[in-house]
C-alpha positions in Angstrom: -12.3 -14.1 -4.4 -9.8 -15.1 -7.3 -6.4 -15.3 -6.5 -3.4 -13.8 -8.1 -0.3 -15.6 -8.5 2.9 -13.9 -9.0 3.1 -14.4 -12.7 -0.6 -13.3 -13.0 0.9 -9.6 -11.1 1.7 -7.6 -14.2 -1.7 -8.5 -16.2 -3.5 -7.4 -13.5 -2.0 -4.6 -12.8 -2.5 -3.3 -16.5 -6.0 -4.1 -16.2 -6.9 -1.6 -13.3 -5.8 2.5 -12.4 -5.0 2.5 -9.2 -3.2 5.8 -9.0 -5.9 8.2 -8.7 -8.6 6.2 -7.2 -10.7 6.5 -3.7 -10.1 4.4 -0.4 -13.0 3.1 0.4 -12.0 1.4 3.6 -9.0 -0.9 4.8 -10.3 -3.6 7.1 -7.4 -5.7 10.0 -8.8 -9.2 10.7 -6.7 -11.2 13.1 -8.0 -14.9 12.1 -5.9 -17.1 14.3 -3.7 -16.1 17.2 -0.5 -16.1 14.6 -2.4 -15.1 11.1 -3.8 -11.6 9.7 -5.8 -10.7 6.9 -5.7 -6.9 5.9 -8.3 -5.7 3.1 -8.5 -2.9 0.8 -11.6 -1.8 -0.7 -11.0 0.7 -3.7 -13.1 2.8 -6.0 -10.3 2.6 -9.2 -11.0 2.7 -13.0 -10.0 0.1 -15.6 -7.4 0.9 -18.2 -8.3 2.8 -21.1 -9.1 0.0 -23.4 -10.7 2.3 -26.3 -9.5 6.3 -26.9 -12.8 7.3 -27.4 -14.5 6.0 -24.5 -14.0 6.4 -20.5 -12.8 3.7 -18.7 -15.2 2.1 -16.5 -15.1 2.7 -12.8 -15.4 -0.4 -11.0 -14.8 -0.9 -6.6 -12.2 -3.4 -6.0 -11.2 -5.6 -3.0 -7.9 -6.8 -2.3 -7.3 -9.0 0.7 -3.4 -10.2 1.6 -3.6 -13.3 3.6 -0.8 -14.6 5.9 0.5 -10.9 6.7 3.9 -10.8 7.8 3.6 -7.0 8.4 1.5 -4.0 7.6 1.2 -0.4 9.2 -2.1 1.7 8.4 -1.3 5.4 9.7 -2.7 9.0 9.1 -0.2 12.0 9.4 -1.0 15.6 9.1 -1.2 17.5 5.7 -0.9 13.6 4.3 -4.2 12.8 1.1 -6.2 10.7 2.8 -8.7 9.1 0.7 -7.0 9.7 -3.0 -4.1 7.3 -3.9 -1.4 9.4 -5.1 0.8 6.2 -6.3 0.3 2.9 -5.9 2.6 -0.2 -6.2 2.0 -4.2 -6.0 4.9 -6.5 -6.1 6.0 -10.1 -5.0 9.3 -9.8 -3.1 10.9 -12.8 -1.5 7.9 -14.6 -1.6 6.0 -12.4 -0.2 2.6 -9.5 -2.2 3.3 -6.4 -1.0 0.8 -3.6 -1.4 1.4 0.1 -0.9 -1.4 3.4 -1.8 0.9 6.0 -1.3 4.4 4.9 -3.1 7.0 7.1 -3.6 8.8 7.7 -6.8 11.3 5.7 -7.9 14.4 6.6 -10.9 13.7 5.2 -14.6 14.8 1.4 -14.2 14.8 1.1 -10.3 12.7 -2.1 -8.7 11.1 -1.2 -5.6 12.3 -3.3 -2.5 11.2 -3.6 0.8 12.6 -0.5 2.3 10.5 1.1 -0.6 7.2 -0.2 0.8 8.0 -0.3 4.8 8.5 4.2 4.2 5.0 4.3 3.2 1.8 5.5 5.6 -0.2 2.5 3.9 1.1 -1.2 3.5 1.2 -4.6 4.1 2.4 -7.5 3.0 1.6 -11.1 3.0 1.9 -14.3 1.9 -0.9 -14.6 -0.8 -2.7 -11.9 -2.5 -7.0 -12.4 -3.6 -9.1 -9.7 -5.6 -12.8 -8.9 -6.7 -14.7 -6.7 -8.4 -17.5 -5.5 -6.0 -21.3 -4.5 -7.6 -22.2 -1.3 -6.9 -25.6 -1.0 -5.6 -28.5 0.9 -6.6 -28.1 5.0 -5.7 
């Protein structure tokens, strides 16, 4: 998996549309007795790189390692496989993911309040993606 540094955050993040894409899964691995991985496998597109063509649909993994927190929960009436907004920062040293953001006013940074009132996020210490194949149908 290639990592992503915290300067390497906003290229990235131009590369891919999240909002609007699938949940494919979110995986909890508990790899010592003090460490946790969480992973999110997506179904996303890529940016629109050319108006007269439709961005590519790729499935992406992204794995936090060193989680410091996370919550993973369904409520009623809630979307539950679409990502209505999503949001990847670095915060006091820490990636923080979130599939279901809430809106924020023109100019506002999210913080971690921002991410800790959402159903879906984590956040951890160091933040890895890849683009998965799809296999034959």
């Amino acid at each position: 998996m290639t990592p992503i540094r915290h300067h390497e955050l906003a290229a990235f993040l131009r590369r891919f549309r999240l909002t609007g894409g699938r949940v494919r899964g979110v995986r909890v691995r508990y790899t010592s007795d003090r460490d946790a991985a969480v992973e999110f496998r997506l179904s996303v597109r890529e940016a629109i790189q050319d108006l007269g063509t439709e961005p590519r649909a790729v499935r992406l993994r992204l794995r936090l390692a060193g989680v410091d927190e996370f919550r993973v929960q369904m409520r009623p009436g809630q979307p539950r496989v679409r990502v209505a907004d999503a949001r990847i920062s670095y915060l006091n040293g820490l990636f923080w993911v979130n599939l279901d953001a809430f809106g924020l006013d023109p100019g506002e940074q999210p913080r971690p309040h921002d991410f800790r009132a959402s159903e879906t996020y984590a956040a951890g210490r160091e933040l890895f993606w890849e683009e998965v194949p799809v296999g034959p149908k």
